[in-house]
C-alpha positions as CSV (number, residue, x, y, z in Angstrom):
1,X,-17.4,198.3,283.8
2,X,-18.9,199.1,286.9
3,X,-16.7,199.7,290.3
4,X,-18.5,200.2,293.5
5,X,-17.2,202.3,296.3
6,X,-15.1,200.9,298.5
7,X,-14.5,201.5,302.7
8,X,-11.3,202.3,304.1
9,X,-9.7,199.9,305.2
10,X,-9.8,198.5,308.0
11,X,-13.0,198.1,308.6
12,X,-15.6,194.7,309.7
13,X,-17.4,193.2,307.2
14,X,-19.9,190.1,306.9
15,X,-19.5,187.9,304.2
16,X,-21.8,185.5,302.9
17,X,-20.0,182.8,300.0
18,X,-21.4,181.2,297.4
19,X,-21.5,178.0,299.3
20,X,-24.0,179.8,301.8
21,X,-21.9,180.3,304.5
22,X,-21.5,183.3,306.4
23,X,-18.7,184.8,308.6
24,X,-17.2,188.5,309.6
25,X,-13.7,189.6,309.8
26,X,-11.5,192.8,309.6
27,X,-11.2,193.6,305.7
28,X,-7.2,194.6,305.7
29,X,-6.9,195.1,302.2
30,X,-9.4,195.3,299.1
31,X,-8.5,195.0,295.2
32,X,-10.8,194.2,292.2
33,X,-11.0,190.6,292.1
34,X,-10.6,190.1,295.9
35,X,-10.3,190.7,300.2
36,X,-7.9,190.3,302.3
37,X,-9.4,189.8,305.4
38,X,-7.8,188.6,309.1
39,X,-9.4,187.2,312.4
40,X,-12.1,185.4,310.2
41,X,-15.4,183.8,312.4
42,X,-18.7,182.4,311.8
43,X,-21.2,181.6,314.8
44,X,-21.7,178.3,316.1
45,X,-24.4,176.8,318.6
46,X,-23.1,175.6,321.3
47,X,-25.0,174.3,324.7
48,X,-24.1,178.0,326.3
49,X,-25.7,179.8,322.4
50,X,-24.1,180.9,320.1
51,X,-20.4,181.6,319.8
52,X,-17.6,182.6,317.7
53,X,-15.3,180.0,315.9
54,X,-12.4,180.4,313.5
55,X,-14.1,180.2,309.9
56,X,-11.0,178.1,308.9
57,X,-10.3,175.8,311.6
58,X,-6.5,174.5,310.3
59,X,-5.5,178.1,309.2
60,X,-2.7,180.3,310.7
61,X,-5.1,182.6,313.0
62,X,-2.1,185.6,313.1
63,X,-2.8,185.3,308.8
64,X,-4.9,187.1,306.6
65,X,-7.0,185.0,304.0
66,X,-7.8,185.9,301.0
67,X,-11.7,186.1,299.4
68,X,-12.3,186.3,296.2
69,X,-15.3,188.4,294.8
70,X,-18.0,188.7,294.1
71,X,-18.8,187.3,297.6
72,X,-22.5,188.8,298.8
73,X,-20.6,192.1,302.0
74,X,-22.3,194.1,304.3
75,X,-21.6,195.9,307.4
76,X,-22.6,194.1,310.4
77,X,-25.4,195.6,312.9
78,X,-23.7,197.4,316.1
79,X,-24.2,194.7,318.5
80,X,-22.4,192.1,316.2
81,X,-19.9,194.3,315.5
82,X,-19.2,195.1,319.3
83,X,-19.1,191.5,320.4
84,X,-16.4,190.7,317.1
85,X,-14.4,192.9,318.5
86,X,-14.5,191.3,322.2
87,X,-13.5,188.1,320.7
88,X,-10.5,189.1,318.8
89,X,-9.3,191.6,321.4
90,X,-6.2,190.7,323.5
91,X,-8.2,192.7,326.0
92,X,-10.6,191.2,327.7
93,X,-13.1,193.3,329.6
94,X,-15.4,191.9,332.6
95,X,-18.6,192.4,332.4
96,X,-20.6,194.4,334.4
């Protein structure tokens, strides 16, 4: 059997399901037949663009879910990444 590599966790990921939908979230734990991954989104339009919204609206958002592989990962591009982390931060910065 093949076994591929896997980050350190934490790290952000991108996920894409079967079903076709795609959201990131902070990977918190990684086994063979699944992720455990916390502060799950997927972008939304909105009048204003495009905007992060909880992937699973009626879950616990201080809870990790868990997704099973194989589920299509990949690291998201820098300016994804930067504006994930703005969201979930309890920090919120003011922009320049």
């Amino acid at each position: 059997m093949l076994t591929q590599k896997t980050q350190d966790t934490p790290y952000i990921g991108v996920f894409k399901t079967g079903a076709g939908e795609e959201f990131i979230g902070k990977v918190v734990d990684e086994t063979m037949m699944s992720y455990q991954v916390k502060s799950p989104l997927c972008m939304v339009a909105t009048q204003q663009g495009f905007q992060f919204a909880p992937f699973i609206m009626m879950a616990d958002p201080e809870k990790t879910i868990t997704v099973p592989k194989p589920v299509i990962t990949a690291i998201p591009a820098p300016k994804l990444q930067e504006q994930y982390e703005q969201a979930i931060s309890p920090i919120q910065l003011l922009k320049k």
